[in-house]
C-alpha positions in Angstrom: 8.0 8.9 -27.9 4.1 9.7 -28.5 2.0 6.9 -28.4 0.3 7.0 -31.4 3.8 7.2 -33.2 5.1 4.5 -31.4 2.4 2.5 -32.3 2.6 3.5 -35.9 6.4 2.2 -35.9 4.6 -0.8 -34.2 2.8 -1.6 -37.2 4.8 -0.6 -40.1 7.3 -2.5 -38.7 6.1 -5.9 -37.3 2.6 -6.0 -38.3 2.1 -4.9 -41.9 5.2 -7.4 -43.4 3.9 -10.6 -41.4 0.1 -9.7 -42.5 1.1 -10.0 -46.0 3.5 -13.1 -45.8 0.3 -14.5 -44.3 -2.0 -13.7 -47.4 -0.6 -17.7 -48.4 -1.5 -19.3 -44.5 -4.9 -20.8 -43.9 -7.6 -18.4 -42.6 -7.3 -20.0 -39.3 -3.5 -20.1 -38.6 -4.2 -16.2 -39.9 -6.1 -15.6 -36.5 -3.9 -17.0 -34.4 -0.7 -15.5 -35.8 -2.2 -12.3 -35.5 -3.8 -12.7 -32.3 -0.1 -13.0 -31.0 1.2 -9.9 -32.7 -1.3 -8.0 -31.2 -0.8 -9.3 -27.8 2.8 -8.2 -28.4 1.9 -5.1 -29.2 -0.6 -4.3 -26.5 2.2 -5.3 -24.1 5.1 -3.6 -25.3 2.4 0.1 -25.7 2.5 -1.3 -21.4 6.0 -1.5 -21.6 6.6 1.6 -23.1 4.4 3.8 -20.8 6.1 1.8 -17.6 9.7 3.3 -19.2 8.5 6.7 -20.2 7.2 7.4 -16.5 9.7 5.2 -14.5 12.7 7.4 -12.7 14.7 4.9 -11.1 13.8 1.2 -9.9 15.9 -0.3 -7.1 16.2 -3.9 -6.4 16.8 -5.9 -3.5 16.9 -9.5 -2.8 13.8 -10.0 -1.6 9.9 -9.5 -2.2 9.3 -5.3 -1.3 5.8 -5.4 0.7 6.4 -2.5 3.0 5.2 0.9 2.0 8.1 3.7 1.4 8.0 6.7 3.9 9.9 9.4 2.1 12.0 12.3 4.1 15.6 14.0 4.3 16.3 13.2 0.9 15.4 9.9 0.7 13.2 6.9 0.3 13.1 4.2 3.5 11.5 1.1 3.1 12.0 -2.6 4.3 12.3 -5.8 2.5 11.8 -9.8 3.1 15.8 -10.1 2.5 15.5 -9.2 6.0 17.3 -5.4 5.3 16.0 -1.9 6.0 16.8 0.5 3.2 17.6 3.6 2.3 18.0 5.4 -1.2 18.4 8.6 -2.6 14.9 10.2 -3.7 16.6 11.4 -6.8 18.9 8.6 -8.4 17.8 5.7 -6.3 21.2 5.2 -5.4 22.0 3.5 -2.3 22.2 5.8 0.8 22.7 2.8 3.6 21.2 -0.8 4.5 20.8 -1.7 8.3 20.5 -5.8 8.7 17.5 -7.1 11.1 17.3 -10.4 11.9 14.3 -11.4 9.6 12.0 -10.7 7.1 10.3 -7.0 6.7 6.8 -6.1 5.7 6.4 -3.4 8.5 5.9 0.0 6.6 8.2 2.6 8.2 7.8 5.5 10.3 10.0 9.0 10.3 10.1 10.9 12.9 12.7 14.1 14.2 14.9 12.3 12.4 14.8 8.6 13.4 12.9 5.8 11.2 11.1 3.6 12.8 10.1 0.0 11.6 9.6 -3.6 12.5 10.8 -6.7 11.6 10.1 -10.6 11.8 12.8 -11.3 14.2 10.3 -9.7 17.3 11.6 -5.9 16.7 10.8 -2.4 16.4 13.9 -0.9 15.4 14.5 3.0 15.5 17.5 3.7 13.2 18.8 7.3 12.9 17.6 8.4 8.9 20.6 9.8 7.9 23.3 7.4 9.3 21.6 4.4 8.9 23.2 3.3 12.5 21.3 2.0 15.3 19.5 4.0 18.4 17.3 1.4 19.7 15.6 -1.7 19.9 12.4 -2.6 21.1 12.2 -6.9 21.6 8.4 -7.9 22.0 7.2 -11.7 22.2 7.0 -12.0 18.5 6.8 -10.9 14.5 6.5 -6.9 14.3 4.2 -7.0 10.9 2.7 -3.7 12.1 3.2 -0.4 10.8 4.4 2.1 13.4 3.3 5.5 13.9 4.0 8.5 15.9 1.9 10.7 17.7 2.7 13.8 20.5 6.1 11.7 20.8 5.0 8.8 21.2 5.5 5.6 19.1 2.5 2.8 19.0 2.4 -0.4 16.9 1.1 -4.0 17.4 2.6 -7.7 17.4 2.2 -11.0 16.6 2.6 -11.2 20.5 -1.1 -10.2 20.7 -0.3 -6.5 22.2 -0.6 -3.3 21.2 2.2 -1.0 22.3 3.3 2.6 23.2 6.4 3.9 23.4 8.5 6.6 24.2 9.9 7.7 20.4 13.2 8.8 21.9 14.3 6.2 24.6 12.0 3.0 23.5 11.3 2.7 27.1 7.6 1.1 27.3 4.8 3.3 28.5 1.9 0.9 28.3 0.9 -2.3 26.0 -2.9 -3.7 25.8 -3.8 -7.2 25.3 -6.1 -8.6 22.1 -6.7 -12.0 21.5 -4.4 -12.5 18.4 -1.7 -11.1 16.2 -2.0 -7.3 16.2 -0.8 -6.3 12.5 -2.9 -3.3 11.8 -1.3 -0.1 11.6 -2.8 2.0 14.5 -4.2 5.5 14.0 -4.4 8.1 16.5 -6.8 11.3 16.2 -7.6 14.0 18.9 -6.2 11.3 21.7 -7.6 8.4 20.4 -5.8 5.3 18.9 -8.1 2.6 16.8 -6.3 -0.6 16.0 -7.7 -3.6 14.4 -6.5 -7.4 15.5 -6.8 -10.4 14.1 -9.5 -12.2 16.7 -11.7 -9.6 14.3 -12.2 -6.8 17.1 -11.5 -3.1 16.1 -10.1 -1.9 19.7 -10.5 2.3 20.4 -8.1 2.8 23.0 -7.0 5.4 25.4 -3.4 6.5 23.7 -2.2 8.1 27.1 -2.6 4.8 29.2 -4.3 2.3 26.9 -7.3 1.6 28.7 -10.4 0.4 26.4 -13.1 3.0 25.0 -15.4 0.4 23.3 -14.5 -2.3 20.6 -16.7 -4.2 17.4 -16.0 -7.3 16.6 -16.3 -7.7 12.9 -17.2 -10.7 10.8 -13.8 -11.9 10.2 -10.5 -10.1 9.1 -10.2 -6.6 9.1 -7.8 -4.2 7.1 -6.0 -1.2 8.9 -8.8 1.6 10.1 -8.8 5.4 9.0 -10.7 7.8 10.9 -12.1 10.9 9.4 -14.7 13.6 10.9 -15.5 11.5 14.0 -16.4 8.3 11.8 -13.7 5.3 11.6 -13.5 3.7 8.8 -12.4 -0.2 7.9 -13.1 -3.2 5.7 -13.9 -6.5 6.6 -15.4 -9.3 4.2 -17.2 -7.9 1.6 -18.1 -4.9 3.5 -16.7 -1.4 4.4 -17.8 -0.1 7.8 -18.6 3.4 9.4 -18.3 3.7 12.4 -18.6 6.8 15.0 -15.8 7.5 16.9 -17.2 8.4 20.4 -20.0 6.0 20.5 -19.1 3.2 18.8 -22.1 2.5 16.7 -22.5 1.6 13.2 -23.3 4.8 10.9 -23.8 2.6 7.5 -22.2 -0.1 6.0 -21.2 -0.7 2.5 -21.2 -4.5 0.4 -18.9 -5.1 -2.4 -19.1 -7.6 -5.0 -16.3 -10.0 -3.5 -13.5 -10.5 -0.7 -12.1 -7.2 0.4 -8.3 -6.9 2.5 -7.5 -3.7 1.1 -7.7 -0.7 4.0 -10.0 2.4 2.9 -8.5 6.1 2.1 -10.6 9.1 2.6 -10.4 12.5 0.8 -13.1 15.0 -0.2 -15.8 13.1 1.7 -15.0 10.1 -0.7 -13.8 6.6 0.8 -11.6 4.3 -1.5 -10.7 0.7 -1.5 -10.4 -2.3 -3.5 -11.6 -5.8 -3.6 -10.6 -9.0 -5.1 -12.0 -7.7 -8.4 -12.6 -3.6 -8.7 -11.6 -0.4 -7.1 -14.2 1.2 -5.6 -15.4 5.1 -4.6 -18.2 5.8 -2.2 -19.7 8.4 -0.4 -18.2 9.2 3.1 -21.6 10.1 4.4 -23.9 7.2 3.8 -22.1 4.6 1.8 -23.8 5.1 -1.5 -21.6 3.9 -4.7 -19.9 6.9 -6.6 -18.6 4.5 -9.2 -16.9 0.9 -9.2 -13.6 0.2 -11.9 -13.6 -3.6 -12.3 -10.0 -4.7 -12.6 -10.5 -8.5 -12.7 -7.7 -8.4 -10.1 -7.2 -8.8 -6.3 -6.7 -5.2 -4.8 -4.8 -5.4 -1.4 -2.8 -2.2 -1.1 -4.6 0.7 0.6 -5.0 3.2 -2.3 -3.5 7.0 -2.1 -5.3 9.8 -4.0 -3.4 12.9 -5.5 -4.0 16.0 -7.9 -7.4 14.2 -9.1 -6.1 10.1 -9.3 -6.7 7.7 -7.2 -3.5 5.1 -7.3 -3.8 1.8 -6.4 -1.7 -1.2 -7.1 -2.9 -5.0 -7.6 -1.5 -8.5 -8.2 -0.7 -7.4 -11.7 -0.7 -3.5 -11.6 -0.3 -0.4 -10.6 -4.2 1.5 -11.6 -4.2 5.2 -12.1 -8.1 6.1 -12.3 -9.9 9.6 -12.9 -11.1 10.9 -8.9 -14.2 11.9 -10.9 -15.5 9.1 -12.3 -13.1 5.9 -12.1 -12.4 6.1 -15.5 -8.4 4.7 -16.8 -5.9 7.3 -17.1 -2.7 5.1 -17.0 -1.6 1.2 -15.3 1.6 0.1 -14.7 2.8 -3.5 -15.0 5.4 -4.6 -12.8 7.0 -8.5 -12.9 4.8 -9.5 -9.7 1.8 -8.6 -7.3 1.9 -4.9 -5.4 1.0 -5.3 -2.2 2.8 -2.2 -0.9 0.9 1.0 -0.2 2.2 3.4 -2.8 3.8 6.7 -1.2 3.6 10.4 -3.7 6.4 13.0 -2.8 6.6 16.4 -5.0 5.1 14.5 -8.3 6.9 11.0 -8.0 5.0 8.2 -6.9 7.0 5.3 -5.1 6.1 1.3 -4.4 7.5 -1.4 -4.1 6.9 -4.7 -5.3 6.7 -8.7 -4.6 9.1 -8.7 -8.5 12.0 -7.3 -5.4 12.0 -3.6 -6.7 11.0 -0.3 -5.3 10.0 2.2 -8.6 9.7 5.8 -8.4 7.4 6.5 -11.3 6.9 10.3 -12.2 3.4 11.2 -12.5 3.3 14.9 -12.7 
């Protein structure tokens, strides 16, 4: 249904026969009442947009923080019911659940064929995509919160264990592992034979990725969010700032301050970084730093954002934003029952997250 026309039915409706049973309230009682309906209204135009847009939803049975990876006709993700899922892009019908031993916040990994993802119970599993069933198992010394990647065949990821590993992607058998000084849960990026990898002691390591030996590391005021590298600069937040570093040297190019806390990780496209912070979504320039524009959203940002066809997506404790590339301006938000913390995921037009309300959507926005 158009909008306007839905709102129109809105009205005639709900509003227009309690404003005039109201003519005989008090002026005051007036306000309130219709304070109320409005609300109603505003929420159920929210509603209404949600179901006009929204494909499929699956729920689990628990809190949906990992980030879908999409592939062979499918959508993979984990969940804090301690399952790794699989459902058909299309229907969101169930294609086959694997059982870890505990929770899931690890986004996964597909690769030739096999998914790759970790769990709470000290994993990285590597389940065949199609199957569901079971190639491998890789125990470190503890929680796997760390998203895996895969580069020139090999796998790398971090623990709770402190390490950062590498792996063969085939076999799991362990090629080398490097040592922080607390829980590794960044997801590592790797570019031209480089891996950068942010711990929780604060330090951004740039590693080796054939045999792990140091390049150079930063130590940052406090916690950082996952790093992106882009034109020999890395990229990653940390307090109320997002850093730029280069890649070969190590040294800081610029730095940028935001108006609060910010835990969200940076995406860059068309020389434009992207992130959010405990109140706004934010685009700057990827060469010095300097604002493009700030949209205030009054809400804590904590999901890396993803960009496509002119939109920058990004989801917060209340909603899923979809904001104009050009100038932050609202195009569309999307109100699920609880915070999304997941990193939203765009295959062929449909977007897909998941949510702490137990749900994965798959919301068609082109």
């Amino acid at each position: 249904m158009d909008l306007m026309k839905y709102i129109s039915v809105l009205t005639a409706l709900y509003v227009l026969p309690v404003v005039l049973y109201l003519k005989n309230l008090s002026k005051i009682r007036n306000r309130f009442i219709l304070c109320f309906l409005l609300c109603s209204v505003l929420l159920s135009i929210t509603a209404c947009s949600m179901r006009e847009h929204l494909m499929w939803k699956y729920r689990t049975n628990g809190a949906v923080m990992s980030g879908p990876a999409t592939g062979a006709g499918a959508v993979y993700f984990g969940s804090y019911d301690n399952y790794i899922y699989a459902v058909n892009i299309k229907d969101g019908s169930l294609k086959w659940k694997y059982k870890t031993g505990s929770l899931i916040d690890s986004s996964p990994a597909l690769h030739r064929g096999i998914l790759y993802i970790g769990s709470w119970d000290r994993h990285l599993y590597a389940i065949d995509a199609e199957s569901g069933t079971l190639k491998w198992k890789f125990e470190t010394g503890d929680r796997v919160r760390s998203s895996p990647v895969v580069a020139n065949d090999v796998l790398f990821f971090g623990s709770d264990d402190y390490h950062v590993y590498a792996l063969d992607y085939d076999t799991g058998a362990l090629i080398w592992r490097y040592k922080t000084r607390y829980s590794v849960r960044s997801k590592p990026i790797v570019m031209d034979g480089v891996l950068y990898c942010c711990s929780g002691d604060n330090f951004i390591y740039v590693l080796d990725a054939k045999d792990g030996s140091l390049k150079w590391k930063y130590k940052a005021p406090s916690h950082l969010s996952d790093p992106v590298v882009m034109k020999e600069t890395v990229y990653f937040c940390s307090d109320e700032h997002l850093y730029a570093f280069h890649t070969k040297s190590g040294s800081l190019k610029w730095k940028f301050k935001a108006d609060s806390w910010l835990k969200s990780g940076p995406a860059v496209v068309d020389n434009t970084v992207y992130f959010g912070s405990s109140t706004s979504i934010y685009s700057v320039s990827a060469d010095n730093g300097t604002l493009r524009w700030k949209y205030r959203t009054g809400e804590f940002v904590e999901a890396t954002p993803v960009i496509f066809d002119g939109v920058v997506y990004a989801g917060s404790s209340v909603h899923l934003y979809a904001l104009k590339v050009a100038d932050g301006s609202l195009l569309q938000k999307y109100r699920t029952a609880a915070d999304v913390e997941s990193t939203p995921v765009i295959a062929d037009g449909i977007l897909y997250v998941g949510s702490n309300d137990k749900s994965v959507y798959a919301i068609k926005i082109k």
